[in-house]
VMD Tcl script that builds the backbone (N, CA, C; Angstrom):
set m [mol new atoms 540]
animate dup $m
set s [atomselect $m all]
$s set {name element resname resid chain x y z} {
  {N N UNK 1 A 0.839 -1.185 0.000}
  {CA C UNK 1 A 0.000 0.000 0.000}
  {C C UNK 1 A 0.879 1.241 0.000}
  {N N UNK 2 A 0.420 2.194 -0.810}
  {CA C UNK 2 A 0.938 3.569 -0.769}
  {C C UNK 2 A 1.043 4.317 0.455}
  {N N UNK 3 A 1.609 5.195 0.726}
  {CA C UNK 3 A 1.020 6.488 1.986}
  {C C UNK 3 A 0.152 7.103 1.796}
  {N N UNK 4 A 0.070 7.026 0.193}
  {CA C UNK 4 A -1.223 8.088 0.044}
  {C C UNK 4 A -2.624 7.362 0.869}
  {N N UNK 5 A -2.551 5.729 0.691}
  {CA C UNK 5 A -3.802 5.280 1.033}
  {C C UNK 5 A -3.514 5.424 2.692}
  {N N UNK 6 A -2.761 5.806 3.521}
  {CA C UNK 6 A -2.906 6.312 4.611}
  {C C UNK 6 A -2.998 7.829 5.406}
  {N N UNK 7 A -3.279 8.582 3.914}
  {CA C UNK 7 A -3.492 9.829 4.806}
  {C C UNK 7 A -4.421 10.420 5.089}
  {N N UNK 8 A -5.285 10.071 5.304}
  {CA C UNK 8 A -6.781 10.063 5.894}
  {C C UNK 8 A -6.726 9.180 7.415}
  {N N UNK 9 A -5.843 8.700 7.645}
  {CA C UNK 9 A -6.082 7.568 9.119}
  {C C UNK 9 A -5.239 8.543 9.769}
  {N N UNK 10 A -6.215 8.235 10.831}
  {CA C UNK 10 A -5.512 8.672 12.805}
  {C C UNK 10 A -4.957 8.307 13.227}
  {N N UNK 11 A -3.578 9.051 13.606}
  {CA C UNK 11 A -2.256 7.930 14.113}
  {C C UNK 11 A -2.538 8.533 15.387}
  {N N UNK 12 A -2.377 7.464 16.550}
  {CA C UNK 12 A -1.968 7.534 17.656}
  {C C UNK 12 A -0.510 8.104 18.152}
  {N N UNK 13 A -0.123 8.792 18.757}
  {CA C UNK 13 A 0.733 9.121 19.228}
  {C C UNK 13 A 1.023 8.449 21.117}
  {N N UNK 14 A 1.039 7.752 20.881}
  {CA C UNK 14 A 1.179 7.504 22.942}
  {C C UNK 14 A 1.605 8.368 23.982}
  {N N UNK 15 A 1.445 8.739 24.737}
  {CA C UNK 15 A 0.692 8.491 25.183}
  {C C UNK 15 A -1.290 9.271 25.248}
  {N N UNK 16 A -1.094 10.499 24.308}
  {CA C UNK 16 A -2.025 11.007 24.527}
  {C C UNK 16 A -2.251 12.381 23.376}
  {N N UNK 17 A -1.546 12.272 22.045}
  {CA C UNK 17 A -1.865 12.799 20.905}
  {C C UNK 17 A -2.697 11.791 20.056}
  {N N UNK 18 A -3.632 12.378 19.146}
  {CA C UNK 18 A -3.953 11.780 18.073}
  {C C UNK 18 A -3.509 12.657 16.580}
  {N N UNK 19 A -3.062 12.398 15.814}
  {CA C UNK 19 A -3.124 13.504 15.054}
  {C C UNK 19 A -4.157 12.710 13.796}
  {N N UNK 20 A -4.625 13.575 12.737}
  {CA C UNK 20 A -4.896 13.410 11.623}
  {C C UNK 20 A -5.244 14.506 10.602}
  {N N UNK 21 A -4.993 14.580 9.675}
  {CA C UNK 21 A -4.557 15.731 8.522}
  {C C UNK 21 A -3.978 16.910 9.016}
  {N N UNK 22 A -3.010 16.924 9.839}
  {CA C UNK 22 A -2.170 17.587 9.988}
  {C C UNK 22 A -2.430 18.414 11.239}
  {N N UNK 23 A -3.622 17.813 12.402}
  {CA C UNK 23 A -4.182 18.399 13.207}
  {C C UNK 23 A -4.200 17.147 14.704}
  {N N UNK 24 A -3.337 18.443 15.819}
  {CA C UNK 24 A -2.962 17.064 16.848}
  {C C UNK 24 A -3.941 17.548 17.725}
  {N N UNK 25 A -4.925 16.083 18.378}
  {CA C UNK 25 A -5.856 16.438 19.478}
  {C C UNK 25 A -5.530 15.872 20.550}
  {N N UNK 26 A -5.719 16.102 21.414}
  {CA C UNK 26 A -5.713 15.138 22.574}
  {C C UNK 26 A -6.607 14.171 23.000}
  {N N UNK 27 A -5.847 12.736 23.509}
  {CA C UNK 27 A -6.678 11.866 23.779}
  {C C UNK 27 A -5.926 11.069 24.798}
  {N N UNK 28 A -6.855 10.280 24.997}
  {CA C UNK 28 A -6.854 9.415 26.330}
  {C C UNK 28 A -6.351 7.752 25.665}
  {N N UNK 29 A -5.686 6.928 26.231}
  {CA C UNK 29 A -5.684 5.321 25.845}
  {C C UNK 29 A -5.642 4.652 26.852}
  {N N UNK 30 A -5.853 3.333 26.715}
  {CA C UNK 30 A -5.922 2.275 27.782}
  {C C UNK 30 A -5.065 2.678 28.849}
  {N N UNK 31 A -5.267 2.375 30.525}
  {CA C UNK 31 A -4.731 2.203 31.401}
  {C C UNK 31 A -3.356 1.375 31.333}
  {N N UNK 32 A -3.348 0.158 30.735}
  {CA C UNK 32 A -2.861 -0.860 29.864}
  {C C UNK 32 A -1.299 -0.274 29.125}
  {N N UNK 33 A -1.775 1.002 28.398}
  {CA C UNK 33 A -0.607 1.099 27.469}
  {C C UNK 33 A -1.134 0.312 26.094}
  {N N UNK 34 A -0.192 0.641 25.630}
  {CA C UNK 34 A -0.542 -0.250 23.856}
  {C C UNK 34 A 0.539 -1.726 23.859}
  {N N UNK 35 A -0.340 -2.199 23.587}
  {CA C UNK 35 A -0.122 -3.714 23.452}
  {C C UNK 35 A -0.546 -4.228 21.838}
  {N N UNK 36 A 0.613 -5.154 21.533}
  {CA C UNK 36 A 0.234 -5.778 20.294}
  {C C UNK 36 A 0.205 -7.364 20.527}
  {N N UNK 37 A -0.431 -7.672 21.820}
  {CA C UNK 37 A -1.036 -9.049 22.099}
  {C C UNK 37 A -1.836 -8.580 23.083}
  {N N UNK 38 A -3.404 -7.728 22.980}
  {CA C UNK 38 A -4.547 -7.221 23.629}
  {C C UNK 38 A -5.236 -8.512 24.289}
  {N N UNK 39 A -5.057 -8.614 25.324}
  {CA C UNK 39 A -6.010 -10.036 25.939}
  {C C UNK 39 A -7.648 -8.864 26.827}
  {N N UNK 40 A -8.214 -9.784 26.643}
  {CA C UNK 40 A -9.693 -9.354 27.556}
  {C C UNK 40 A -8.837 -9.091 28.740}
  {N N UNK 41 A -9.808 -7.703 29.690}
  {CA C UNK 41 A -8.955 -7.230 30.391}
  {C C UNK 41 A -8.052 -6.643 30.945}
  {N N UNK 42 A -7.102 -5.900 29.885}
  {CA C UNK 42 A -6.116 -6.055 30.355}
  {C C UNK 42 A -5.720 -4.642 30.279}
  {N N UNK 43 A -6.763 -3.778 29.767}
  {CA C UNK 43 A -6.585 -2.172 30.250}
  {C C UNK 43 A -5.824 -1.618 28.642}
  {N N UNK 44 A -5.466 -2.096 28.161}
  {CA C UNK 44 A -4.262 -1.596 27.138}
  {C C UNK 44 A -5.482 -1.392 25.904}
  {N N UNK 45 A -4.921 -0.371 24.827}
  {CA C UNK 45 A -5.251 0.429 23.959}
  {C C UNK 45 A -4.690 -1.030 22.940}
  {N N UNK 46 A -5.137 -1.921 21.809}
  {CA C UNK 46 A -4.730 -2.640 20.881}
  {C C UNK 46 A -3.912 -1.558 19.858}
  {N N UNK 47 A -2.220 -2.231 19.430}
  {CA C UNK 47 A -1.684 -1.905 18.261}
  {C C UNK 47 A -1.882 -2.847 17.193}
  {N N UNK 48 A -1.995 -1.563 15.783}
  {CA C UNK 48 A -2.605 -2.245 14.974}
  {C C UNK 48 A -3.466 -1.172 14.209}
  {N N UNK 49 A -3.804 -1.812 12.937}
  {CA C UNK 49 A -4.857 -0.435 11.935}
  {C C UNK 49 A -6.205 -0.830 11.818}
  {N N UNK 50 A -6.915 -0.312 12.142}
  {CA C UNK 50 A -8.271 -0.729 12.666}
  {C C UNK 50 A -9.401 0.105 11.616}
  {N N UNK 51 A -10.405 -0.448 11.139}
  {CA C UNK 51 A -11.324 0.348 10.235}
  {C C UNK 51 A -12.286 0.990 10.993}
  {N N UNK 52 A -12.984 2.031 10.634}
  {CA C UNK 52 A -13.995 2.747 11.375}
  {C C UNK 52 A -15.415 2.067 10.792}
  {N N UNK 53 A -15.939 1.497 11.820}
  {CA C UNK 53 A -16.969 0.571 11.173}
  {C C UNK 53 A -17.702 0.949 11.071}
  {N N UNK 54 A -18.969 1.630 12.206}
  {CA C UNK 54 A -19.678 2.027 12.541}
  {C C UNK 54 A -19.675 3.202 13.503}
  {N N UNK 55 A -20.986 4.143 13.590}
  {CA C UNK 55 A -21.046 4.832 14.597}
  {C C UNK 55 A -22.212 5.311 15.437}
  {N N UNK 56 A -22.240 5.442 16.636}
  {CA C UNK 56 A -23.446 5.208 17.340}
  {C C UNK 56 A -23.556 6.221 18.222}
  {N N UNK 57 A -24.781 6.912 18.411}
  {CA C UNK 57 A -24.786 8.265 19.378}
  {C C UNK 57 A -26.385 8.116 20.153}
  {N N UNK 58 A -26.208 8.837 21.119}
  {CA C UNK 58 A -27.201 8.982 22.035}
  {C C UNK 58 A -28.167 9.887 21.399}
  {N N UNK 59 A -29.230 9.523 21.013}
  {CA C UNK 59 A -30.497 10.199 20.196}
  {C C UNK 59 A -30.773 11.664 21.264}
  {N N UNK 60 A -30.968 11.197 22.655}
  {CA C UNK 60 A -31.849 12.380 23.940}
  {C C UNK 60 A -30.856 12.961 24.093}
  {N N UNK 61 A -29.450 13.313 23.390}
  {CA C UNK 61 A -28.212 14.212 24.181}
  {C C UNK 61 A -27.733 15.003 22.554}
  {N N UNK 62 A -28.139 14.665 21.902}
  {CA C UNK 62 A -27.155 15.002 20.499}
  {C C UNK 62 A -27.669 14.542 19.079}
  {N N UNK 63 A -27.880 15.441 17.915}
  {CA C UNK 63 A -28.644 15.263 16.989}
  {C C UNK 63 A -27.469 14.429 15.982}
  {N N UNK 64 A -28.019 13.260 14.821}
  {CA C UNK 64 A -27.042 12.394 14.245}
  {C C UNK 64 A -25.710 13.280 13.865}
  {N N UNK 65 A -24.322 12.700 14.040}
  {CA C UNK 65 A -23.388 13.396 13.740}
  {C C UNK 65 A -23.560 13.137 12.114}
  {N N UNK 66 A -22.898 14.642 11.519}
  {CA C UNK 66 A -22.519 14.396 9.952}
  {C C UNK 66 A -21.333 13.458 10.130}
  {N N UNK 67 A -21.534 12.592 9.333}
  {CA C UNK 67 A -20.220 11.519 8.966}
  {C C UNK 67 A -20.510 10.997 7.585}
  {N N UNK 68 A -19.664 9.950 7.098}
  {CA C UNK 68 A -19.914 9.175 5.720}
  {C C UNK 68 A -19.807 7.853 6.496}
  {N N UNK 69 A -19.530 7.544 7.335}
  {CA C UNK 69 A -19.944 6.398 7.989}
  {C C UNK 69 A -21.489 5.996 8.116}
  {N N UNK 70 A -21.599 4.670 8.522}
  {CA C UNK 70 A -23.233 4.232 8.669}
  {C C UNK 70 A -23.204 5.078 10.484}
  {N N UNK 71 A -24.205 5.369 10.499}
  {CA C UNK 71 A -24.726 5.393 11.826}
  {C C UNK 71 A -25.731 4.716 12.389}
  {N N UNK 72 A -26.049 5.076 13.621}
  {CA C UNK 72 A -27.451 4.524 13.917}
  {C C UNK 72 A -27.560 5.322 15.448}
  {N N UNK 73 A -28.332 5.146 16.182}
  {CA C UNK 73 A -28.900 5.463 17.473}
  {C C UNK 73 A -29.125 4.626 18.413}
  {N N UNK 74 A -28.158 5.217 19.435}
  {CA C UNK 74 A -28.298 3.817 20.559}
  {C C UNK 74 A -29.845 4.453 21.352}
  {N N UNK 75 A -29.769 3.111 22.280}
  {CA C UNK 75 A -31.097 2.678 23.050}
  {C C UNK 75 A -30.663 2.250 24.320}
  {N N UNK 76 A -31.704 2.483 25.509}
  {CA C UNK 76 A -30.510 2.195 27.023}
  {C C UNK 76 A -30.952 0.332 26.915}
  {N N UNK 77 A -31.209 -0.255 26.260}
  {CA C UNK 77 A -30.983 -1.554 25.491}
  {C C UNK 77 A -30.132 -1.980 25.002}
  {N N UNK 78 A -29.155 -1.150 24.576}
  {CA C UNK 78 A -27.835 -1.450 24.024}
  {C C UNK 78 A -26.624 -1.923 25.024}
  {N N UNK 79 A -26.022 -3.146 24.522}
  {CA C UNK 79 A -24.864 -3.283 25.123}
  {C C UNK 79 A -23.936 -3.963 24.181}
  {N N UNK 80 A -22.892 -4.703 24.937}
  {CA C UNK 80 A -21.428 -5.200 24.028}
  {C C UNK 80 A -21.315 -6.192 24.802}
  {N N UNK 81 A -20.910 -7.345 24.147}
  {CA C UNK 81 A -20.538 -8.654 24.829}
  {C C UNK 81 A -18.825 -8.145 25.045}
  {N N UNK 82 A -18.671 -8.593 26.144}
  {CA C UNK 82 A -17.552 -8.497 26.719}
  {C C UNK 82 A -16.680 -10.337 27.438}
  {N N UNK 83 A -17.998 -11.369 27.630}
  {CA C UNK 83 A -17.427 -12.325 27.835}
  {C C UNK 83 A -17.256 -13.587 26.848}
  {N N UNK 84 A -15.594 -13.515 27.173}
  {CA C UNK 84 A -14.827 -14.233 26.054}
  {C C UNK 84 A -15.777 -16.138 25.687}
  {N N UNK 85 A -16.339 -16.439 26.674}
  {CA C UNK 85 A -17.238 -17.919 26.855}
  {C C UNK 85 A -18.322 -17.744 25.874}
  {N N UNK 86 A -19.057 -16.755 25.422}
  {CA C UNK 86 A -20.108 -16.267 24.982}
  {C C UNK 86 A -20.390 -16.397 23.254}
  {N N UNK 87 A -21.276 -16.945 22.488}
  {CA C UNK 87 A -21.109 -16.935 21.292}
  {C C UNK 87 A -21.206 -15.523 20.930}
  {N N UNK 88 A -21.912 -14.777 21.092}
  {CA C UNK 88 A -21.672 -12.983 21.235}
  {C C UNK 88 A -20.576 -11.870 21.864}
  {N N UNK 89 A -19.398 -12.830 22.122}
  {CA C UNK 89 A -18.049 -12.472 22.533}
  {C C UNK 89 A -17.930 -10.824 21.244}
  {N N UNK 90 A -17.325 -10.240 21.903}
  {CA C UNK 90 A -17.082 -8.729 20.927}
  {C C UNK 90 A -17.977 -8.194 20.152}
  {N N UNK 91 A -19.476 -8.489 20.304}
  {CA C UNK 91 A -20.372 -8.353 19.292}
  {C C UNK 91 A -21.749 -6.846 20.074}
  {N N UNK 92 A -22.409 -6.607 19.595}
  {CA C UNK 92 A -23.691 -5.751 19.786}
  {C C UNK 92 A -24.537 -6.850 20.648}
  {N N UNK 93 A -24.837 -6.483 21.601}
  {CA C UNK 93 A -26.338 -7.275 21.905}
  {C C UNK 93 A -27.179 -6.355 22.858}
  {N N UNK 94 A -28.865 -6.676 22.763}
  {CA C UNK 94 A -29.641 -6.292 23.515}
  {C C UNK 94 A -29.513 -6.787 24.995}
  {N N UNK 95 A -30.174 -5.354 25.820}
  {CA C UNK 95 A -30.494 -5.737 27.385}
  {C C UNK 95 A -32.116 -6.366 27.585}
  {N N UNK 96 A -31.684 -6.861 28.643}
  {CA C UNK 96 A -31.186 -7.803 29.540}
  {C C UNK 96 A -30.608 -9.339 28.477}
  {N N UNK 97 A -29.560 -9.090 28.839}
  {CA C UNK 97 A -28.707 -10.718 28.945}
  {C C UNK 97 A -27.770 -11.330 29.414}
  {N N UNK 98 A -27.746 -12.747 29.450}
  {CA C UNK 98 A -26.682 -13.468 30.549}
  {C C UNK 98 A -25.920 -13.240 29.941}
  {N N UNK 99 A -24.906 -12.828 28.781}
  {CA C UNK 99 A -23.630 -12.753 29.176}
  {C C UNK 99 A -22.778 -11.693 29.533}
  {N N UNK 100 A -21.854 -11.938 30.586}
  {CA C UNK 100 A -21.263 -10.392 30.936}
  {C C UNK 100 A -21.057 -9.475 29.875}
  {N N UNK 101 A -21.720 -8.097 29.951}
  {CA C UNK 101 A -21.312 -7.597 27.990}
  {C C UNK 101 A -20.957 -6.070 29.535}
  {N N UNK 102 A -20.779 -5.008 28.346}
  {CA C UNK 102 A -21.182 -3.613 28.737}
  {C C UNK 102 A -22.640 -2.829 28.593}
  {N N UNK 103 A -22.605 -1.874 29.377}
  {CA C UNK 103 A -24.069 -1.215 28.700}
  {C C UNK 103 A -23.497 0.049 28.276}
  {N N UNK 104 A -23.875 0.230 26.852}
  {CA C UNK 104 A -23.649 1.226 26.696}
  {C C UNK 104 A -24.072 2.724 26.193}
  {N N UNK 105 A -25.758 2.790 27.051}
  {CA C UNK 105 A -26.411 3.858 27.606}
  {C C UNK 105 A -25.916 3.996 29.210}
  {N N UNK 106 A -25.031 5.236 29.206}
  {CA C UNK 106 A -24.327 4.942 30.529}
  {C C UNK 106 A -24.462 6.715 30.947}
  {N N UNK 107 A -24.707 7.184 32.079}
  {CA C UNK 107 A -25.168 7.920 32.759}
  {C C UNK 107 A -24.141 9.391 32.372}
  {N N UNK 108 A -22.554 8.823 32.156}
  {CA C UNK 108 A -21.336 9.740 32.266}
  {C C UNK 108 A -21.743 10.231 30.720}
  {N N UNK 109 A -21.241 10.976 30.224}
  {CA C UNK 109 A -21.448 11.448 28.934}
  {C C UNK 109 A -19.900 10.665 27.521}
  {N N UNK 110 A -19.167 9.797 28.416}
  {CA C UNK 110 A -18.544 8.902 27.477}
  {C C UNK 110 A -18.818 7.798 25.950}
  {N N UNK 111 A -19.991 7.569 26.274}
  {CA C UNK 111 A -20.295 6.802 25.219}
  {C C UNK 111 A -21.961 7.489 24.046}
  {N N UNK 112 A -21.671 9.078 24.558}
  {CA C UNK 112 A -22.927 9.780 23.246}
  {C C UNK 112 A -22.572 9.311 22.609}
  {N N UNK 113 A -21.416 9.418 21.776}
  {CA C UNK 113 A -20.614 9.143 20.596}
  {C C UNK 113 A -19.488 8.163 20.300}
  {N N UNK 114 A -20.127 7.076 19.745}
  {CA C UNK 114 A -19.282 5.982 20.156}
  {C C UNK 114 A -18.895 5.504 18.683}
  {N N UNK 115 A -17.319 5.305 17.980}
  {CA C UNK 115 A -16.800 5.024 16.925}
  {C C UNK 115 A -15.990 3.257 16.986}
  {N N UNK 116 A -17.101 2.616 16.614}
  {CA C UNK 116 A -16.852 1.225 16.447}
  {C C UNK 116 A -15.708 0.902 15.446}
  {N N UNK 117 A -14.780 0.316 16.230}
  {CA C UNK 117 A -13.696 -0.071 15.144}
  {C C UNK 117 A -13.939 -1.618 15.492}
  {N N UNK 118 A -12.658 -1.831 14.150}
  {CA C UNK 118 A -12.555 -2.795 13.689}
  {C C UNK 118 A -11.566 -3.918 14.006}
  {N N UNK 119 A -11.881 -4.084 15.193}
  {CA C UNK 119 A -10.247 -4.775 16.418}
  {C C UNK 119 A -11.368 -5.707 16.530}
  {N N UNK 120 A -10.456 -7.191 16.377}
  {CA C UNK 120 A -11.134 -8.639 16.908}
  {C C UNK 120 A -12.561 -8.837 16.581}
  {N N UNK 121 A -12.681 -8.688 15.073}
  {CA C UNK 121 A -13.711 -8.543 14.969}
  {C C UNK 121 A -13.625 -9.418 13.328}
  {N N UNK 122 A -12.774 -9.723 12.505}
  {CA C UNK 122 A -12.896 -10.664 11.238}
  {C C UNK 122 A -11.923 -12.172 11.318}
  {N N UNK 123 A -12.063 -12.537 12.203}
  {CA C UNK 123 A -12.902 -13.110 12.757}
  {C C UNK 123 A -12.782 -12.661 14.541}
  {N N UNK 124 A -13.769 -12.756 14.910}
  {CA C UNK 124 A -13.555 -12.655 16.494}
  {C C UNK 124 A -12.871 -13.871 17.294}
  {N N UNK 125 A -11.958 -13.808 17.772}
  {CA C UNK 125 A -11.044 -14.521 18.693}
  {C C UNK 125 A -11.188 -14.572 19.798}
  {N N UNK 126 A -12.192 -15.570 21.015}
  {CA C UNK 126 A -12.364 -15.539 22.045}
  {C C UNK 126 A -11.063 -14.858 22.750}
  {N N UNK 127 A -11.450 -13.961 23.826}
  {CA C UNK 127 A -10.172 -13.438 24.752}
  {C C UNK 127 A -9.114 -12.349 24.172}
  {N N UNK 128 A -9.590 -11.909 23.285}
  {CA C UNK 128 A -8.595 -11.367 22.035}
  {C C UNK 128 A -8.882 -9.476 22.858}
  {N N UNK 129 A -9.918 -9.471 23.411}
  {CA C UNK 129 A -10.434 -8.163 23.407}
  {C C UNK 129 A -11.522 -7.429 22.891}
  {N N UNK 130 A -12.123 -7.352 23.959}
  {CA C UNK 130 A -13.812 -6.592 22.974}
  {C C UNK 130 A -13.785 -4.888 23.320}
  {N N UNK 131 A -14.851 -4.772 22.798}
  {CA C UNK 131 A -15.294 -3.116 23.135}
  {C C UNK 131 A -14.159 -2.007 22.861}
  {N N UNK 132 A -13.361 -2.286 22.197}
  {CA C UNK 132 A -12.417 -1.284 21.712}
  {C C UNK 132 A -13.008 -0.256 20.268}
  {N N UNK 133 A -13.510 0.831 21.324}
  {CA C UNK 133 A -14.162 2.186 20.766}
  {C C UNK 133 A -13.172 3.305 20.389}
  {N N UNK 134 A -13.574 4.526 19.680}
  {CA C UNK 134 A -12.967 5.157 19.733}
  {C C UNK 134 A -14.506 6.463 20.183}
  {N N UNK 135 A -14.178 6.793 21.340}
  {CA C UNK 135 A -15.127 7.859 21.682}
  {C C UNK 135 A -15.041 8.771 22.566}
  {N N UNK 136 A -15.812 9.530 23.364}
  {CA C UNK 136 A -15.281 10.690 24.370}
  {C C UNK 136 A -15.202 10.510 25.504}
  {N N UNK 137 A -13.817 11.446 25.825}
  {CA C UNK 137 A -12.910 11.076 26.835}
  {C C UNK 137 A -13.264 12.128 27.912}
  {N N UNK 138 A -13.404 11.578 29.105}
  {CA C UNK 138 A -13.186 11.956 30.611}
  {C C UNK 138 A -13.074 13.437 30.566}
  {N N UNK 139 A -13.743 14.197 31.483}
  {CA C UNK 139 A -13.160 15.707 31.208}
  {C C UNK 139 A -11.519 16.206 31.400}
  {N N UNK 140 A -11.071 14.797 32.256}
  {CA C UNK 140 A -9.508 14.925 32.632}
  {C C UNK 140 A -8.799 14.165 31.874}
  {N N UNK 141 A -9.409 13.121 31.050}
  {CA C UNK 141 A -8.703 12.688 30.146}
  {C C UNK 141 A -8.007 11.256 31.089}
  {N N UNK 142 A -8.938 11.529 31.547}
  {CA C UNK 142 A -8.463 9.752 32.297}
  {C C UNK 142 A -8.465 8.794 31.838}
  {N N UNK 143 A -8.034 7.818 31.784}
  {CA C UNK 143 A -7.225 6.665 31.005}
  {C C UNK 143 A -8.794 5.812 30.996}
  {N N UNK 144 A -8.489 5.002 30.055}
  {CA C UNK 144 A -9.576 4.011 29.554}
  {C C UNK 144 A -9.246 2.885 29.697}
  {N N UNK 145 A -10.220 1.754 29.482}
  {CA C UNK 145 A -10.400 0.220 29.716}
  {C C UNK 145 A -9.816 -0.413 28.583}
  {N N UNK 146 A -8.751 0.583 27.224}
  {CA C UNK 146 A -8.736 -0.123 26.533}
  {C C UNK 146 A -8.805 1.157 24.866}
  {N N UNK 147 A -10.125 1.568 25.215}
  {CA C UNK 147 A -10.427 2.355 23.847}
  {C C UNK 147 A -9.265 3.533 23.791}
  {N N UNK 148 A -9.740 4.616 23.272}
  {CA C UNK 148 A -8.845 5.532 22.458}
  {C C UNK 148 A -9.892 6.678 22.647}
  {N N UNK 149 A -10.013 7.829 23.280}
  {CA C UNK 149 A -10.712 8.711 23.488}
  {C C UNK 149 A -10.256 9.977 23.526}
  {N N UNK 150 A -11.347 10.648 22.297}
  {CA C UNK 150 A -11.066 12.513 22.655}
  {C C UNK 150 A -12.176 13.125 23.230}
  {N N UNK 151 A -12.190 14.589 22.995}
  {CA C UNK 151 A -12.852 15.314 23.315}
  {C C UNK 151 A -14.451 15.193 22.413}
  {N N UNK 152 A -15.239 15.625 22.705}
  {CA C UNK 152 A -16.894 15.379 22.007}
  {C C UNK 152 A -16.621 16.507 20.926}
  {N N UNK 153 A -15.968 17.318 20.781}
  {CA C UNK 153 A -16.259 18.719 19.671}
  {C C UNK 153 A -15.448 18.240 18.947}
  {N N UNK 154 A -13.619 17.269 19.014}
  {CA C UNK 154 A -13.074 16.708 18.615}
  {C C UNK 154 A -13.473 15.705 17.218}
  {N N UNK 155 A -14.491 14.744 17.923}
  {CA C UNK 155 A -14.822 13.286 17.377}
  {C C UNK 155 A -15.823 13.896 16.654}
  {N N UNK 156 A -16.467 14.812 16.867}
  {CA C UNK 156 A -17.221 15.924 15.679}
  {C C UNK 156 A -16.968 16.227 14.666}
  {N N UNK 157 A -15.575 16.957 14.749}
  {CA C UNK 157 A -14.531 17.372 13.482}
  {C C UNK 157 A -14.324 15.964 12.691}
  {N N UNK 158 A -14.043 15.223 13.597}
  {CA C UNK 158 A -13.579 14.030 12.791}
  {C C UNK 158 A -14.297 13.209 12.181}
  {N N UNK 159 A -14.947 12.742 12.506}
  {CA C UNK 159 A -16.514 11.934 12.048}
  {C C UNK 159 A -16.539 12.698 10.776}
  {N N UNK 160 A -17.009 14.323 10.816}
  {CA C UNK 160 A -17.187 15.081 9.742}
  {C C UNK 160 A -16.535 15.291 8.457}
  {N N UNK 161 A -15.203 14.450 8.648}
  {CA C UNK 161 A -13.903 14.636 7.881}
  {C C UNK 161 A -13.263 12.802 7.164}
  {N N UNK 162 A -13.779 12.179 8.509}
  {CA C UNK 162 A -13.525 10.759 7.439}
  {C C UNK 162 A -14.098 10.169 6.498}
  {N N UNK 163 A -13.694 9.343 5.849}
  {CA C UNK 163 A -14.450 8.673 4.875}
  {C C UNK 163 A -14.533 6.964 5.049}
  {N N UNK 164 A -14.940 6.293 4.789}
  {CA C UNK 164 A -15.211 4.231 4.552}
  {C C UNK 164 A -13.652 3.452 4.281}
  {N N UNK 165 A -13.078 4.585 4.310}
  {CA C UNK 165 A -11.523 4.089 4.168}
  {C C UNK 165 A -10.709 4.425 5.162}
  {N N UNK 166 A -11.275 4.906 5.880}
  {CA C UNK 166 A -10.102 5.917 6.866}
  {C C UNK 166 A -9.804 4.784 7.986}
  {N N UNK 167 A -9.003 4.892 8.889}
  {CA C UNK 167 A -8.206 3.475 10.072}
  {C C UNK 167 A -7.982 4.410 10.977}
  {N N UNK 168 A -7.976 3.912 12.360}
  {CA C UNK 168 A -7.111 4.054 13.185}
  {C C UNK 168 A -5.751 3.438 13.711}
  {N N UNK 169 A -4.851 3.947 13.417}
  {CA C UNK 169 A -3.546 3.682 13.373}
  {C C UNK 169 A -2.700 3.565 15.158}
  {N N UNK 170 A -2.825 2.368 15.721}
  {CA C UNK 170 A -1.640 2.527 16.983}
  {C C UNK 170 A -0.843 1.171 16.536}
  {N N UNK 171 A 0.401 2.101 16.569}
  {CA C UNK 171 A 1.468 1.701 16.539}
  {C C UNK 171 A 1.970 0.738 18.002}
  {N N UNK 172 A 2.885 -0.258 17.334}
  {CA C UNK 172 A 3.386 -1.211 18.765}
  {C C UNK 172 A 4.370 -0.212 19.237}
  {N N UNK 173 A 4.702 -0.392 20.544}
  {CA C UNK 173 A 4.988 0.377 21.473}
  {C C UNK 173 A 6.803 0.300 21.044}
  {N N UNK 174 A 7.040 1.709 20.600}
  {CA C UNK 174 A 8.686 2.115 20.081}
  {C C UNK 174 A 8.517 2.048 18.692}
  {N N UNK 175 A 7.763 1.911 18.074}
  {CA C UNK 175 A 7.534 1.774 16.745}
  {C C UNK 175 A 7.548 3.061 16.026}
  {N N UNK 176 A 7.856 2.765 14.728}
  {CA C UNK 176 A 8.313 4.396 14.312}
  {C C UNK 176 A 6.779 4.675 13.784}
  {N N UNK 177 A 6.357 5.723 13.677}
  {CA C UNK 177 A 5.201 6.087 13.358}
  {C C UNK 177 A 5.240 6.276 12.279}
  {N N UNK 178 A 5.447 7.144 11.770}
  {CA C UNK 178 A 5.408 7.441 10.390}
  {C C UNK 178 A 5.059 8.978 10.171}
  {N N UNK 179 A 4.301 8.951 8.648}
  {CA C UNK 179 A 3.221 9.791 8.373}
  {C C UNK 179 A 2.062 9.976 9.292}
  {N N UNK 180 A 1.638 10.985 9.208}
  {CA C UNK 180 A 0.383 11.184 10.259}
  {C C UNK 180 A -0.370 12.240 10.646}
}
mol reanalyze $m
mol bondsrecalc $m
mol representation Tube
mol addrep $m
């Protein structure tokens, strides 16, 4: 692949830049650190280029973001399988269900805007790591379970600016970055 087909993707910077088209924001990553062997658990941000799959926002807080992505509208019904035992391991599922997942109609204003990537997910790999989002971060920017988080006016700009091709880019830890 060219660079050109990477200059539209968000490179991570570790611990807490993102840049993309020539514009650095701040963000938050796993407690974890970046890891390029992400196990369930384990706090760390996955390295690796990840597609922007989907995107999902809180209907009662915020009107659909402009994007070229699919969207849709979450529901306090919505959650994420989170346990690795589960045939719905890393997947969408409705509330109430037995397997440990997340909910993600959640009270804090972290998950209005939630950017589904594309980590452990062609094929899903029990234990590999679920719920790795890219969405808004803590007013302090406190570390995450894993995802990759900016600011809400941030993931605005951006949403508004990617396209069905665009990745998120984290690099394994010492790795030269590149372009970005």
């Amino acid at each position: 692949m060219s660079v050109r087909e990477f200059d539209d993707d968000l490179v991570l910077h570790p611990p807490s830049i993102l840049r993309w088209r020539g514009r650095r924001v701040a963000c938050a990553i796993g407690w974890g650190g970046v890891r390029s062997n992400k196990r369930e658990g384990d706090g760390a941000t996955p390295a690796g280029r990840f597609p922007l799959r989907r995107v999902l926002y809180r209907p009662d807080r915020m009107a659909p973001p402009r994007t070229a992505l699919p969207i849709a509208p979450l529901s306090p019904r919505d959650g994420w399988c989170d346990d690795p035992d589960h045939s719905l391991y890393n997947q969408a599922l409705r509330l109430p269900h037995d397997a440990r997942h997340e909910k993600l109609w959640r009270a804090d204003r972290v998950y209005d805007l939630i950017v589904i990537l594309g980590h452990n997910d062609a094929p899903v790999v029990p234990g590999m790591g679920s719920a790795v989002f890219l969405h808004v971060a803590q007013p302090d920017y406190a570390p995450t379970a894993g995802c990759v988080a900016v600011s809400a006016g941030d993931l605005l700009t951006i949403l508004a600016g990617v396209n069905r091709r665009t990745c998120l880019r984290v690099p394994h830890a010492g790795a030269s970055i590149g372009r970005g």
